[in-house]
N, C-alpha and C positions, 0 to 999 in steps of 0.2 A: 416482570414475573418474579415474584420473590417466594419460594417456597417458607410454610414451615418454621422448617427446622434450620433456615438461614439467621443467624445472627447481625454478623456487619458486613454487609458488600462493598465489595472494591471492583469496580469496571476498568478492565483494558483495553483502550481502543487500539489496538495495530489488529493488524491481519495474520491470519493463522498460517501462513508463510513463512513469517519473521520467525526466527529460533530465541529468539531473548523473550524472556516472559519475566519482566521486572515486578508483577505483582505476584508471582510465586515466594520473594522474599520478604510478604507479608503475613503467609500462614503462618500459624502457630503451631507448637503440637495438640495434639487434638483435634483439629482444624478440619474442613471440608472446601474443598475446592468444588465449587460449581458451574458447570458450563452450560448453555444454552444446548447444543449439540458438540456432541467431539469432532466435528471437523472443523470445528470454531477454535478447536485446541490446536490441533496440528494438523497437517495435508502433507506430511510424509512420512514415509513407513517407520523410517528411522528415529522420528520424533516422539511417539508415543510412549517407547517403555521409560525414557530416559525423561519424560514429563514427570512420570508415573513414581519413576524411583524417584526423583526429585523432593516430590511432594513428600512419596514416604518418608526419604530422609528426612523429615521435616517432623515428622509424627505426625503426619495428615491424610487425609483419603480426601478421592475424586470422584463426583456424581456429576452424571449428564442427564438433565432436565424432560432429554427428549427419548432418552434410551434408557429405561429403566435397567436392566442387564448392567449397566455402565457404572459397576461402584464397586470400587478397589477394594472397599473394605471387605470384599468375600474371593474365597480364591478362584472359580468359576469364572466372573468376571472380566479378572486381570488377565487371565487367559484369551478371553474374547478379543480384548483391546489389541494387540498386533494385527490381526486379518483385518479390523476396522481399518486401521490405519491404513493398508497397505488399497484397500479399497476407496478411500477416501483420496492418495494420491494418484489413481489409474484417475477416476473421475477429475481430480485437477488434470490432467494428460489432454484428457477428453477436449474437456473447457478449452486449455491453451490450443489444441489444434484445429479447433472448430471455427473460434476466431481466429487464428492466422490464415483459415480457407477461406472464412469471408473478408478480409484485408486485401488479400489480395484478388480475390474476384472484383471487390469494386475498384480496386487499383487498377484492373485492368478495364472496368467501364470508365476511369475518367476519374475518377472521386479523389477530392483530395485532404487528406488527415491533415489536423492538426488547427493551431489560429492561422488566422486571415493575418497576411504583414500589415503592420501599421503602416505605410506608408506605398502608394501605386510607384512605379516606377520611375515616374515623370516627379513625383514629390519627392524623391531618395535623390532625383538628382539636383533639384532645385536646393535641398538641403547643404548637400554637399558645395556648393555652389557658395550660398550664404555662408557656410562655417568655413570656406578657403579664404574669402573676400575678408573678415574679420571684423566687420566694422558692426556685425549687430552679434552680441549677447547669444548665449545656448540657450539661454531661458525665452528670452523673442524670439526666437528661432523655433525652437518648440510649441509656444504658445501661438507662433504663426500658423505651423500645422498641424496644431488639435492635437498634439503627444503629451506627454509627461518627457520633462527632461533627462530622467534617466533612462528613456527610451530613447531617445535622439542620440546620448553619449552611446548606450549600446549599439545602435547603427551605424552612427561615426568608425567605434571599434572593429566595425565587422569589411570597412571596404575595403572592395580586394585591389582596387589599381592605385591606394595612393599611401606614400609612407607613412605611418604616422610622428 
């Protein structure tokens, strides 16, 4: 969606979390920052004025796509933008605790997070086995049990009963 009155866009892929906004050191003066919605800007209370001054310092203004209210260039606005903020991070609150209640609910039916190990127990030990013995290569070794060999060295590094 490109408005208008948009000139040259510049996309920032991080998430509105991160505090470092490295394409704010592309405005110009005169400049307009545009965002999709401002909780795509920031999701903490703290973040917003200091986005805002930012940009000003810059000689530029901020519009939000979806919130017409949301344009620095009027003084009304700028005012708005703090309760935004401070709203947009109770809803991150929300979000994080919602998923830590379902985490642990299916934690507790059985459910288990994260990748499958490469390797069932009986192969981790057959591995170990081959790489004590010495006589075959990490690369056949590997290639024996379906891994990539910097997987087998990560394994290798991780066992707990023998020195390395």
């Amino acid at each position: 969606m490109r408005p208008a009155w948009c000139g040259r866009v510049v996309a920032e892929k991080v998430i509105g979390t991160r505090r470092t906004r490295t394409q704010l050191d592309h405005l110009r003066a005169g400049g307009t920052i545009a965002v999709t919605r401002l909780d795509r800007l920031a999701r903490s209370i703290r973040d917003p004025p200091g986005i805002v001054e930012r940009i000003r310092d810059a000689g530029g203004g901020l519009r939000s796509l979806a919130e017409s209210w949301a344009d620095t260039t009027t003084n009304a606005s700028r005012m708005v933008l703090t309760p935004r903020g401070g709203m947009a991070e109770f809803e991150s609150g929300l979000i994080v605790e919602r998923t830590s209640g379902g985490h642990g609910t299916a934690r507790t039916r059985g459910t288990k997070f994260g990748r499958k190990p490469a390797l069932t127990p009986a192969q981790l030990q057959h591995a170990y086995c081959l790489a004590d013995e010495g006589n075959i290569n990490m690369q056949a070794i590997a290639t024996l049990l379906g891994i990539h060999r910097s997987t087998l060295f990560g394994l290798l590094l991780q066992r707990p009963d023998k020195t390395r």
